[in-house]
C-alpha atoms as one frame of an Amber mdcrd trajectory, in Angstrom:
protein
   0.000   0.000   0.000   1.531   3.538  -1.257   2.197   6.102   1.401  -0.991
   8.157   1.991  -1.300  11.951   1.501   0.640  13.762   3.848  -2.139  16.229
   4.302  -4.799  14.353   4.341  -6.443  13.913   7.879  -5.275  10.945  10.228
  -7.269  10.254  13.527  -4.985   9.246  16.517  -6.547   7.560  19.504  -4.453
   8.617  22.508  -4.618   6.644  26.295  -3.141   8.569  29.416  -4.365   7.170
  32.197  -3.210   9.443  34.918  -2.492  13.238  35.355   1.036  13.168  34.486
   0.145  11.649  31.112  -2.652  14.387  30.784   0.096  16.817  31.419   2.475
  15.189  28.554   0.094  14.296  26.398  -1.376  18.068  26.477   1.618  19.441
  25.055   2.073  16.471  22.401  -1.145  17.925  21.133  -0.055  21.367  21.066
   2.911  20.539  19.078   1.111  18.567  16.869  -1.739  21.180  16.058   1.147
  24.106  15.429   3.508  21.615  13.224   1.133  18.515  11.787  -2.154  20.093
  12.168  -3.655  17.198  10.009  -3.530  15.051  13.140  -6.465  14.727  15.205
  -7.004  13.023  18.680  -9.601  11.720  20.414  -8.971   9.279  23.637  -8.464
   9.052  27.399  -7.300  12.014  29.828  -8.205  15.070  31.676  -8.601  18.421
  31.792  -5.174  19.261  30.235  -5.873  17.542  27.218  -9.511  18.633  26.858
  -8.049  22.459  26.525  -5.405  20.739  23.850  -8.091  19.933  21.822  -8.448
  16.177  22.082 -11.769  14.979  21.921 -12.094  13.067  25.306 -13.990   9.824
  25.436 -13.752   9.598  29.732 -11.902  11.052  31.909  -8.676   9.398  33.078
  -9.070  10.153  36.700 -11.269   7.410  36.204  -8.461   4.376  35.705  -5.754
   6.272  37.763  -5.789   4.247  41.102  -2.384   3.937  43.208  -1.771   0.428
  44.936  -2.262  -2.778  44.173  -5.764  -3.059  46.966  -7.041   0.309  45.334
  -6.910  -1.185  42.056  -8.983  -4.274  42.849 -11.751  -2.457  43.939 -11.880
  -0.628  40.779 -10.938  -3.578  38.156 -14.659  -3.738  37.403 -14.765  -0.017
  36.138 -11.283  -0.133  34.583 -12.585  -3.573  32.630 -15.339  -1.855  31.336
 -13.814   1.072  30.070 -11.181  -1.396  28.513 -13.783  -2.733  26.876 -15.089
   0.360  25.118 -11.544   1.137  23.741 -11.205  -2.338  22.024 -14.443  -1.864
  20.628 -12.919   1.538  18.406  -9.847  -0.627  18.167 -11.729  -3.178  16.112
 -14.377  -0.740  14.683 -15.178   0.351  11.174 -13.594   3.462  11.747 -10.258
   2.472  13.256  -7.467   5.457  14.391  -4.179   5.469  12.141  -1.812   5.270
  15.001  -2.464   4.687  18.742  -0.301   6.259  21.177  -0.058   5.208  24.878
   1.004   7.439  27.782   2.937   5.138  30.557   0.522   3.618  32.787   1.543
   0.346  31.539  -0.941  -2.332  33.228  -3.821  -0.663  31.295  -2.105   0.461
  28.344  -0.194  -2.921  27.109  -3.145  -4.977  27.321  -4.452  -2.218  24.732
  -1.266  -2.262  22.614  -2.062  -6.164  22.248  -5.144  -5.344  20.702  -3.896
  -2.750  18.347  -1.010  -5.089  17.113  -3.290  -7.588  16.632  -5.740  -5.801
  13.986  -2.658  -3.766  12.113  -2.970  -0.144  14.282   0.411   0.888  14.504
   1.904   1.781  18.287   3.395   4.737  19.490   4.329   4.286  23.398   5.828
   7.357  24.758   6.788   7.617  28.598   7.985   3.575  28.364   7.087   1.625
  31.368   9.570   1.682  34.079  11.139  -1.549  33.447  14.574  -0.444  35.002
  12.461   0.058  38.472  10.645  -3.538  38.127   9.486  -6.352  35.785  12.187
  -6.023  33.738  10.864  -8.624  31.627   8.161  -6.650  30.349  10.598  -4.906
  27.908  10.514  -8.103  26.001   6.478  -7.850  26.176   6.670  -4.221  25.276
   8.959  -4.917  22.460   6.619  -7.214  20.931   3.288  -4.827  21.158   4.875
  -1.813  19.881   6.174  -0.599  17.032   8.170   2.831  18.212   9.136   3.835
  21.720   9.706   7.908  22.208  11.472   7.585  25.630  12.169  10.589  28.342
  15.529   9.156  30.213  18.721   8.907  28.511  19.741   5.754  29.968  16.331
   4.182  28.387  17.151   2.955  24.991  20.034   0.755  25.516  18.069  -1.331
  27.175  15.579  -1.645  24.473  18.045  -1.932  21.481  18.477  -5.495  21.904
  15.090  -6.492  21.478  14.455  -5.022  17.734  12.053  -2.395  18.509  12.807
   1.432  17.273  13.372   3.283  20.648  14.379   7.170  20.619  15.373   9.395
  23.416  13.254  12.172  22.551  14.316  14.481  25.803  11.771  15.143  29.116
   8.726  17.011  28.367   9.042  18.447  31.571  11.501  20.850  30.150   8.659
  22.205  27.305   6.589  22.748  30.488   8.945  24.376  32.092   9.808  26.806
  29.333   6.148  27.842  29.038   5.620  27.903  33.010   8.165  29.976  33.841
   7.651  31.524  37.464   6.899  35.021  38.233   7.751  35.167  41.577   4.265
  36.916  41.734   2.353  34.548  44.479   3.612  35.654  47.634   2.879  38.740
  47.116  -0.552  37.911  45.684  -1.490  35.933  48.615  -0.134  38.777  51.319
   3.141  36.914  52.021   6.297  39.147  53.075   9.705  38.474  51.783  10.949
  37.366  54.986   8.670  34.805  55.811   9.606  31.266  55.239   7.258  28.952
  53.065   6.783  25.843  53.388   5.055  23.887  50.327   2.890  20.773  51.578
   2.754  18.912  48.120  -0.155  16.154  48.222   0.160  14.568  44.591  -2.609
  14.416  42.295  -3.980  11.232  42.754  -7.139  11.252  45.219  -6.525   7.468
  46.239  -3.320   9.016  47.751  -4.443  11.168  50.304  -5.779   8.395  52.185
  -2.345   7.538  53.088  -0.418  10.725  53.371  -2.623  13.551  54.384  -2.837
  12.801  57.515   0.822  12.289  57.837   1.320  15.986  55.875  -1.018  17.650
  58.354   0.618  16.382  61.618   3.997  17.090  59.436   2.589  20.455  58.981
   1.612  20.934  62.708   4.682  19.971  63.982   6.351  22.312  61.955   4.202
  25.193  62.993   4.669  24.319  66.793   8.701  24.981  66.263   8.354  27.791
  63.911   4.571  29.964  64.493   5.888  32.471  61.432   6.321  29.725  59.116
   3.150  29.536  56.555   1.930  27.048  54.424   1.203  26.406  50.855  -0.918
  23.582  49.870  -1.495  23.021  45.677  -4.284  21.254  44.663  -4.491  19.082
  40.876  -7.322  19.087  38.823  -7.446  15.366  39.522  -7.908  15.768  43.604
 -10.620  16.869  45.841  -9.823  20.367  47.301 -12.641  19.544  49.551 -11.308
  16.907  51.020  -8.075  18.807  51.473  -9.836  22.082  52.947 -11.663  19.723
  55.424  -8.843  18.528  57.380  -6.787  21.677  57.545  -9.740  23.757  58.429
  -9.306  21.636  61.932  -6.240  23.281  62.698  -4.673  26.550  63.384  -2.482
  26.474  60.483  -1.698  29.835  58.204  -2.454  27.521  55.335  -2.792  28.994
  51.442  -4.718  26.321  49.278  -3.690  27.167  45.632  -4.669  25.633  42.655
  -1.816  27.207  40.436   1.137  26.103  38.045   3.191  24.226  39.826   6.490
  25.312  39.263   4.584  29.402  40.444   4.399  27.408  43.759   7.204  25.376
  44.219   9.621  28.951  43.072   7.195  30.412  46.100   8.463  28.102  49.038
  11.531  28.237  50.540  10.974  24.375  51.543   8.592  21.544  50.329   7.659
  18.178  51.179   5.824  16.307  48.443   4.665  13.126  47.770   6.725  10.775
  45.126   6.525  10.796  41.172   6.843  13.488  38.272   6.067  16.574  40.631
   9.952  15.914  42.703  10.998  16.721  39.387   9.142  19.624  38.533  10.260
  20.896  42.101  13.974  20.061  40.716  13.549  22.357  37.955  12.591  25.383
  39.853  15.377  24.358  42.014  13.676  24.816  45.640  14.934  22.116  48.464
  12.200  19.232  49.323  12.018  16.228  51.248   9.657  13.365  50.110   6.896
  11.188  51.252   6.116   7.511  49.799   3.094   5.772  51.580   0.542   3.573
  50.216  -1.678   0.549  51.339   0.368  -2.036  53.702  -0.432  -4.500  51.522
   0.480  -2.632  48.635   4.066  -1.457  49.845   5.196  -5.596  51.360   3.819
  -6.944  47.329   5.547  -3.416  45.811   8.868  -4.413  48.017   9.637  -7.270
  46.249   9.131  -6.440  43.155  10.830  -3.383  42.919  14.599  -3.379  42.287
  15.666   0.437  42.660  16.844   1.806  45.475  14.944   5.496  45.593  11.215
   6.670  45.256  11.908  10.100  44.108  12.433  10.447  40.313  14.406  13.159
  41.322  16.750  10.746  43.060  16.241   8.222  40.197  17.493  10.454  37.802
  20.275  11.763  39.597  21.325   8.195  40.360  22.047   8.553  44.224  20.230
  10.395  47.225  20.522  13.786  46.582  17.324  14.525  48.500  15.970  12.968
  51.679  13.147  10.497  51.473  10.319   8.970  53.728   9.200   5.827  52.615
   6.175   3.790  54.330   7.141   3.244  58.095   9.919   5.900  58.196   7.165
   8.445  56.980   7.107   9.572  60.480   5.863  13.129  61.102   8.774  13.974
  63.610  11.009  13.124  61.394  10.343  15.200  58.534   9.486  18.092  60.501
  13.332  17.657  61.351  14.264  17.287  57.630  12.267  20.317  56.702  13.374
  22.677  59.411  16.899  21.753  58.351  16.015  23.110  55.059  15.061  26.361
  56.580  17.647  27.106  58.657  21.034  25.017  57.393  22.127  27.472  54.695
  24.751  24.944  53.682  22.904  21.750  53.618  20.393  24.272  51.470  23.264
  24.900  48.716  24.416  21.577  48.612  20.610  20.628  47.817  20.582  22.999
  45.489  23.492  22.017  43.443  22.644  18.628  42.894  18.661  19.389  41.651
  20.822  21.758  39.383  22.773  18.907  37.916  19.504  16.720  37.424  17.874
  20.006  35.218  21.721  19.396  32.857  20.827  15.738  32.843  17.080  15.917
  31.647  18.649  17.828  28.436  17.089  20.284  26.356  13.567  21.313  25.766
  11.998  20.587  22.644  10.441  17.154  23.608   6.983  17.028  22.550   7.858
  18.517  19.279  10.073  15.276  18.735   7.508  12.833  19.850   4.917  15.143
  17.336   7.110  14.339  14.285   7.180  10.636  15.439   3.383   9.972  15.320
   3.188  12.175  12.017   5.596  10.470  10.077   3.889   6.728  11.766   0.740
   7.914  10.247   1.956   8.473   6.526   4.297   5.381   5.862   3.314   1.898
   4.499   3.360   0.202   8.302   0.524  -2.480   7.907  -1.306  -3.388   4.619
């Protein structure tokens, strides 16, 4: 079959199942409408995406779960909505390409089905086979026919297994660009210069706060017991209840600001932050402000996640720098005395501060240069015009 048209119109069903995947896959879609505007998506993700432009067939908040319990009680949901994406998949109307944002469990089983009736695969944001189930790269091989991958040290371990696999740069870095911060919000929210700001990160997955937010608000109240001037700022994702968030801290005494801005605006506005795990320790690393961070889930979920994982850290931020470079708080240790201490060292040791500081700067020169999405936009348009099934 000849090459088609260049121009002519190709429809691309896109799967992100969490808000980090909303996030990347929002600015694949902006690169794509301002450099292959013939590509149009429809598919799975949130708000993010929705202002892209992608037509959205359910929200993705609605297969993001964290932990292996969590997920059980939602496998009847997530099976159903499975269902209605194989349907398209094997429909009269099929998409010329399907890309996949991480969230591998969901999304592989998906890639099978694509491979299996000739819809090419994109997967960009691989699975994190060099954390666990390093197997699956064999798996993933198989199911997809391109990887556009965001860590440097990512496609050696694919080029064994015959599959095309490009490091196309972090997209956190095209974020960044557009989000730079003002410096604007403490002033906006009544904050003097001199006060010291401590950020109080909770993530963006709801199933999450079940296990940290108590943990954040004694953290919190600890904090405010050894320094009274100290306030708070508290972001809050599309993807979580504010509600939720507003109820517990309106049962304290804390000078708390509950924001729902950029997130790189609020992380430039503290002077300290402790966050949850995942892509926002990065984000934090770009702006370059000192954190500590939290890992909790589900007992259950942590013993089965224990042996299965084989790195050592939590923290991207850690992951990418390849040692500790930031303190972290993982299940039992998560103990609210002892990131108070962490924190209030943050404050007040000026040259445990620089040394932080340094290292997030060297992860921000190992990430690379911005330009990502752009890459992974010229990817899915050239997938959609070549001869790759019959």
């Amino acid at each position: 079959m000849l090459p088609l048209d260049s121009e002519q119109c190709r429809d691309i069903l896109i799967v992100a199942g969490e808000a980090s995947g909303d996030l990347h896959g929002s600015h694949l879609i902006k690169a794509a409408a301002a450099h292959h505007p013939h590509l149009k998506f429809s598919g799975v993700g949130g708000d993010k995406m929705v202002a892209a432009g992608c037509r959205i067939l359910f929200p993705s908040d609605e297969l993001s779960v964290m932990g292996v319990v969590e997920v059980i009680n939602q496998l009847p949901k997530i099976y159903r909505r499975f269902k209605q994406l194989k349907r398209i998949l094997n429909g009269t109307q099929r998409p010329d390409l399907l890309i996949l944002i991480d969230f591998p469990d969901f999304n592989l089983r998906l890639a099978k089905v694509a491979k299996a009736v000739g819809i090419p695969v994109l997967y960009y944001i691989s699975p994190k086979v060099w954390a666990w189930r390093s197997g699956r790269a064999k798996v993933i091989a198989n199911r997809v026919d391109r990887l556009a991958l965001i860590f440097p040290f990512e496609p050696e371990i694919y080029s064994p297994l015959g599959v095309k696999a490009d490091y196309v740069g972090n997209p956190l870095l095209d974020e960044f660009v557009e989000n730079q911060p003002t410096g604007e919000l403490r002033h906006r929210l009544g904050i003097k210069p001199e006060e010291q700001v401590v950020g109080i990160f909770p993530g963006s997955r709801n199933s999450e706060l079940e296990h940290i937010l108590e943990a954040l608000v004694e953290t919190a109240q600890l904090l405010h017991q050894q320094k009274p001037e100290v306030q708070f700022l508290i972001p809050v994702a599309p993807s979580l209840s504010r509600e939720v968030i507003e109820q517990r801290f309106s049962k304290t005494t804390l000078p708390v600001f509950i924001v729902e801005e950029n997130i790189y605006e609020v992380a430039a506005a503290c002077d300290a932050v402790l966050t949850v795990s995942g892509t926002v320790t990065l984000q934090i690393a770009l702006v370059g402000t000192p954190m500590a961070i939290l890992y909790k889930v589900a007992p259950l979920s942590y013993a089965l996640g224990k042996r299965l994982i084989k790195i050592e850290f939590a923290g991207l931020t850690n992951i990418v720098a390849g040692r500790g470079i930031v303190r972290e708080f993982i299940q039992d240790d998560a103990q609210p005395p002892e990131m108070c201490a962490e924190v209030l060292r943050l404050l007040d040791d000026s040259d445990y501060t620089e040394e932080v500081q340094k290292n997030l700067a060297e992860v921000r020169q190992t990430l690379g240069a911005p330009g990502c999405s752009t890459r992974v936009a010229a990817i899915a348009a050239a997938m959609t015009t070549s001869p790759l099934y019959e």
